[in-house]
Every structure is written in C-alpha cells, then in structure tokens.
C-alpha positions in Angstrom: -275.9 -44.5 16.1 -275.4 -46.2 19.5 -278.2 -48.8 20.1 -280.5 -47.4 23.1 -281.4 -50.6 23.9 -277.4 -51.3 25.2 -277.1 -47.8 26.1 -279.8 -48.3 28.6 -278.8 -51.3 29.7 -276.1 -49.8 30.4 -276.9 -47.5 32.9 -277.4 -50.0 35.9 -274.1 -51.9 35.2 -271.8 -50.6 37.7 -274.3 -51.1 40.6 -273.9 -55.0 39.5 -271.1 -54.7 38.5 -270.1 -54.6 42.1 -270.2 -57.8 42.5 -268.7 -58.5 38.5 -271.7 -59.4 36.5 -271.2 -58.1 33.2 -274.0 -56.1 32.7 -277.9 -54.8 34.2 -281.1 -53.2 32.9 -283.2 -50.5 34.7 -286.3 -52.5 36.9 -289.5 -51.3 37.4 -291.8 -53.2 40.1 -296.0 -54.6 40.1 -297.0 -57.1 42.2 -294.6 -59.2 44.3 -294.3 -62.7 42.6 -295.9 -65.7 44.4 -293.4 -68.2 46.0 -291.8 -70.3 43.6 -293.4 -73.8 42.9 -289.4 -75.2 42.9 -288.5 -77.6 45.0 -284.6 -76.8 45.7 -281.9 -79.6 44.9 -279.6 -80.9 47.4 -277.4 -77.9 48.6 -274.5 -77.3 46.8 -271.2 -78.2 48.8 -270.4 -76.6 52.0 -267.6 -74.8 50.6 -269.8 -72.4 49.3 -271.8 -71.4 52.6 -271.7 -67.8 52.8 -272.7 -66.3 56.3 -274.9 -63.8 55.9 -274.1 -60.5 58.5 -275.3 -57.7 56.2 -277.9 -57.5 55.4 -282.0 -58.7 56.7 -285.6 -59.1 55.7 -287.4 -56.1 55.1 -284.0 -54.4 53.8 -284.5 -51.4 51.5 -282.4 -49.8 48.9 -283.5 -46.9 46.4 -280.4 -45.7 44.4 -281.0 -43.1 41.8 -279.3 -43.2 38.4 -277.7 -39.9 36.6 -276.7 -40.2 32.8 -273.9 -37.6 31.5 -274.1 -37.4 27.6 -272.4 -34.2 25.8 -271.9 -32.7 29.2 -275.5 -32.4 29.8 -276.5 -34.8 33.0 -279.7 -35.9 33.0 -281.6 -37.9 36.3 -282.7 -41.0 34.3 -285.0 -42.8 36.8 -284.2 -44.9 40.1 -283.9 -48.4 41.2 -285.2 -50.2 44.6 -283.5 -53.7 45.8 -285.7 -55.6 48.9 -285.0 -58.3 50.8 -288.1 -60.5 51.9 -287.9 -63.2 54.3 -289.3 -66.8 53.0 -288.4 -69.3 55.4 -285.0 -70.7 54.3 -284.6 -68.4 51.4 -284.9 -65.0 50.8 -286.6 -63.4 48.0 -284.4 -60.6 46.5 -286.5 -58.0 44.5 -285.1 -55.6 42.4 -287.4 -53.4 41.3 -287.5 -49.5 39.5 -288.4 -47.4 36.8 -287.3 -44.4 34.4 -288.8 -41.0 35.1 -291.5 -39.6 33.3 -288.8 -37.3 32.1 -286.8 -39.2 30.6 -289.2 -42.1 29.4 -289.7 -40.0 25.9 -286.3 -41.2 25.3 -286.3 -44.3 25.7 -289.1 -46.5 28.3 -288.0 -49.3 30.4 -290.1 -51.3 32.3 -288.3 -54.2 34.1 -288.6 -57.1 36.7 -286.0 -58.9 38.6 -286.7 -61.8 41.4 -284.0 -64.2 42.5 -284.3 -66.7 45.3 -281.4 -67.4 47.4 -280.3 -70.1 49.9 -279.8 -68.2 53.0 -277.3 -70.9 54.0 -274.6 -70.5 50.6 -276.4 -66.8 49.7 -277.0 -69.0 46.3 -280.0 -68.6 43.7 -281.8 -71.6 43.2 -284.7 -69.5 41.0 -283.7 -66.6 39.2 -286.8 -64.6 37.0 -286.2 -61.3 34.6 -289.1 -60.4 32.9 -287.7 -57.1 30.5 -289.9 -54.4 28.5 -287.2 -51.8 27.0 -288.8 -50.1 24.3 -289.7 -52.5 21.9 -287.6 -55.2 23.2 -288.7 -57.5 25.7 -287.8 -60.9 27.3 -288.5 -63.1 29.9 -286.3 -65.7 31.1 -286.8 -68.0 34.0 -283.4 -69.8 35.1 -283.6 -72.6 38.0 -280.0 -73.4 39.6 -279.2 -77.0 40.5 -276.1 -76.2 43.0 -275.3 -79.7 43.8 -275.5 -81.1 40.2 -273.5 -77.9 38.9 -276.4 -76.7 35.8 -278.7 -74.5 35.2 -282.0 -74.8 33.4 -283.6 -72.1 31.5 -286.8 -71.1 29.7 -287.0 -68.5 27.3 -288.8 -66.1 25.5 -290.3 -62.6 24.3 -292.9 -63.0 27.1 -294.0 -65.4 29.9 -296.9 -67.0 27.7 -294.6 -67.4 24.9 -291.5 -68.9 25.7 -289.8 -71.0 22.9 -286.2 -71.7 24.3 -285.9 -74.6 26.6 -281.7 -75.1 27.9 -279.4 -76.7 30.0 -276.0 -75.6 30.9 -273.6 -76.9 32.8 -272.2 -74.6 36.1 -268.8 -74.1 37.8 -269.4 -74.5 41.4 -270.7 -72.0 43.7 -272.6 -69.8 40.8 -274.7 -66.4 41.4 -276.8 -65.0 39.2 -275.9 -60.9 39.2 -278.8 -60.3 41.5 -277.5 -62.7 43.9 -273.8 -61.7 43.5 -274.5 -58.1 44.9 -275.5 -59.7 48.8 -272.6 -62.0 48.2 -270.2 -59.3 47.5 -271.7 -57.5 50.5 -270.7 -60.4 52.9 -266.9 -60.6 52.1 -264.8 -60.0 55.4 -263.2 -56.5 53.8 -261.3 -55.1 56.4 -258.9 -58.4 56.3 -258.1 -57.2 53.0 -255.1 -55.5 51.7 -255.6 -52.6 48.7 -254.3 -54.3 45.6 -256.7 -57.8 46.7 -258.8 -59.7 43.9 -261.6 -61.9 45.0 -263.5 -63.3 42.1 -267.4 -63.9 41.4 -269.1 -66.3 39.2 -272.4 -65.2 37.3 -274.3 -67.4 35.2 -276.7 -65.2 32.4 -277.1 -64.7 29.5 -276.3 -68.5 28.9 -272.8 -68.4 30.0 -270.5 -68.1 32.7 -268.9 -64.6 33.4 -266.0 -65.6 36.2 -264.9 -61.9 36.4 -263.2 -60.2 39.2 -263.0 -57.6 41.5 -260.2 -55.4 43.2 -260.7 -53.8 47.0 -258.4 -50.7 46.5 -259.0 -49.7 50.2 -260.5 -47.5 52.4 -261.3 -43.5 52.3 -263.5 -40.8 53.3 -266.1 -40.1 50.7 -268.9 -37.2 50.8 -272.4 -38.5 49.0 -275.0 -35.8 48.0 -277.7 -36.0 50.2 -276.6 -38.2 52.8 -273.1 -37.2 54.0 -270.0 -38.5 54.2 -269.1 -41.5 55.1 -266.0 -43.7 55.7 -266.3 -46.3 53.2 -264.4 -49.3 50.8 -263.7 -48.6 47.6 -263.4 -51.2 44.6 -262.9 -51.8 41.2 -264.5 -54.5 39.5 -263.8 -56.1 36.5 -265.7 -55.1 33.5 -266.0 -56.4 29.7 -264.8 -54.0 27.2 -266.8 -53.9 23.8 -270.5 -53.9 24.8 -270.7 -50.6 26.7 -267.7 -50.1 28.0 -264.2 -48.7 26.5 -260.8 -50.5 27.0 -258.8 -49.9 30.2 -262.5 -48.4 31.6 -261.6 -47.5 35.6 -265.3 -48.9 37.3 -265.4 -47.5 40.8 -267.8 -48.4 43.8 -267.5 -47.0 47.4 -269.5 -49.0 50.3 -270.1 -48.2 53.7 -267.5 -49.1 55.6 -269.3 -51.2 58.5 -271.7 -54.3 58.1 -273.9 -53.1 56.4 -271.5 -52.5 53.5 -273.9 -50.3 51.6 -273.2 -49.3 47.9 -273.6 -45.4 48.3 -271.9 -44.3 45.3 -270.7 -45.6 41.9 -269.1 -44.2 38.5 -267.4 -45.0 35.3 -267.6 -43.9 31.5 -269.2 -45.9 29.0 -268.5 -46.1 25.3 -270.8 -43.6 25.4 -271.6 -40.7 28.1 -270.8 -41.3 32.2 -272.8 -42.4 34.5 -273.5 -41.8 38.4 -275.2 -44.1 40.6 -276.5 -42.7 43.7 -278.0 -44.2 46.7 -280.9 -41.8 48.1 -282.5 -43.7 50.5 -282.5 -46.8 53.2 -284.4 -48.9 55.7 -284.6 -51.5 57.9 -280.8 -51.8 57.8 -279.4 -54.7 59.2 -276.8 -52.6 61.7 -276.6 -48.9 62.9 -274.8 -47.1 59.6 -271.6 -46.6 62.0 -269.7 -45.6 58.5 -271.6 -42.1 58.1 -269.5 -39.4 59.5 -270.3 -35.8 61.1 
C-alpha cells in the first residue's frame, strides 16, 4: 500500500515544483511567527542579486488542490502563500489546510516561513514545522550565503530537537519556498521554447540542482477565473518518490509581471493531481494576462 504520508506530500509538489524543488507538503497557518532573532551574514556575491518586479508586500495567493485517484476527483484542501514586508527582507508565509472532507483520510497540519534578502531574493532563515498524521517534524535551517552552508536544527517538534548540522552550499541557494518568487522574476519573454534555466534548493539536507524548461506561450482557460494568456513550463522532477519515469510536470503562469501560477498538473505514481489558483490580492501589477 502506497504510504499516505508521501502520497500527501505529494499533492503540493508541482506548485514547487515550479521553481524545481523536489518535493512539498500541504500548510496550514496560526499565528504569524515573530521576526527572526538572526542576524544575516554578509550578502552572498552580487552575482546572485535577483531584481524583484513581481511580486509585493501584502501579496496573496490561495490555490486549491484536487486529487484524482481511480477516476474519482476529490477537492483535498487549499494552500495560501503571503508576502509580508520586514524592512530588508520579506517574510514569505505559506500557509493552508486539508478540508474537513477530506481530513478523515489523512490530516495535515503544516507551517512554512522563509525569510528572503530582498536584494538576491535569497533565504537566510528558512522554518517548517510539519504535523501529517502521525508524523511530524520541525526543522529550522539558517543560510550563510557568503560562507556557502547551511545550518540546521532538527527534530519531531520545536521543544525537542535532537539533530544539530552543517552542510556545505553551492552558491546562490533557495530553499523551495524561496525558489517559487525567484522563479517568478526570470525575464520570460526573452526566452525561446526549448530554454532550461536551473534552480538550486537546499532541503532535506542536500542539494537538489534541478531544472526547468519554458516551453512557451499559449492561451489557457482556468475554472473560475478565465482565460488567460500565459507561460507554460516543465520542470524537472525526481522519479521514484512520487512520481513515475518520463512524468510530463506542467505549470502555466500569467503571462505579465505578475507571473502568477494559475494552473498546474501531472500524474503521480499514484492518482493525478490539479492545482488550481482561486483567488488573489494585492498583486503587484494590473493582471494584463487575463483575457475576455
């Protein structure tokens, strides 16, 4: 029997996946975190400054997830990402939760804060504290750009953490919260279909330096919303933990500057899945990409 702990897991990857981390979890939201009490290392080099024209504070995103298992599609829960303003960083807050519905199958209740340079757009504190079923972990990573390693402090909860490491980074490293507003940021419409920009993620205690693929541009209708002219792109993706070999991951963003994922499928080892975005505010830019 597939393990319901990957298979849920599962269900957020491809809205990371847009920016190639390997893998996400479902997030649920309490209180906002206080600042973190981290005083940030030298700035990494200037190579790796990312101007940010996408997004802003007080950006909203609710996407909501749809799971396909034995032709039966079933609306699994929904996931929120913010953007909060904190001097020179920004707070990124991803934050959701499974429907009642669905919760008697399997209850995830998750936590994800990353704090970004708003110069390089890189993580210098990145916190997941995970309840999924009877699983749960918390892990607490701080980047050191400049020295190229990453610290981080383990455990089954916050008050018990037992795994104390250091690991040494490539330059310019996201975590996969981080890699989605990088991702946004690229200059796509200099790109040719058939163009692969790659994206370092440090988790898990390694390095993923995956890829993706911008395949062009089309028009594509989203329930709800409308259609829109928008990017489409294929990331790279790790075949074995949920997904098959030769697995096709697709993601369509607006095509404008706000470069909003509205839409994202692929099949998994097991079932499909659909990943929806319902709702915005505070965008950044008009949504030129919507279409009458």
């Amino acid at each position: 029997m597939t393990d319901r702990r990957l298979l849920f897991a599962s269900l957020l990857a491809p809205l990371l996946l847009m920016a190639g981390a390997p893998f996400g979890k479902f997030f649920r939201a309490q209180t906002t975190p206080a600042a973190p009490h981290l005083a940030k290392a030298e700035r990494a080099d200037e190579v790796c400054a990312t101007q940010n024209f996408a997004f802003r504070h007080g950006e909203e995103l609710t996407y909501k997830i749809y799971y396909n298992w034995n032709f039966v599609w079933m609306a699994a829960g929904e996931v929120t990402f913010r953007v909060i303003d904190e001097g020179d960083s920004y707070h990124l807050k991803v934050v959701g939760e499974t429907y009642p519905s669905y919760d008697w199958f399997y209850k995830v209740r998750d936590y994800y804060d990353t704090w970004v340079d708003k110069e390089t757009l890189l993580p210098f504190l990145s916190v997941r504290d995970l309840t999924e079923g009877s699983y749960t972990l918390y892990d607490r990573t701080e980047f050191d750009q400049a020295r190229r390693r990453a610290t981080s402090h383990r455990g089954r909860r916050k008050h018990l953490i037992k795994e104390h490491d250091t690991f040494s980074l490539s330059s310019c490293m996201h975590d996969m919260v981080s890699s989605i507003y990088y991702a946004r940021n690229q200059p796509f419409e200099q790109m040719r279909p058939g163009t692969i920009f790659p994206v370092p993620v440090f988790m898990d205690k390694q390095e993923w330096p995956l890829k993706v693929a911008f395949e062009g541009t089309e028009e594509k209708k989203i329930k709800g919303l409308g259609r829109f002219r928008v990017y489409r792109f294929s990331p790279e993706v790790i075949a074995g933990y949920v997904f098959k070999e030769d697995t096709r991951l697709r993601v369509w963003a607006t095509a404008d500057d706000n470069r909003l994922p509205v839409l994202i499928e692929t099949p998994l080892t097991v079932g499909y899945i659909k990943v929806v975005l319902k709702d915005y505010k505070n965008l950044r830019h008009p949504l030129k990409a919507a279409m009458e």
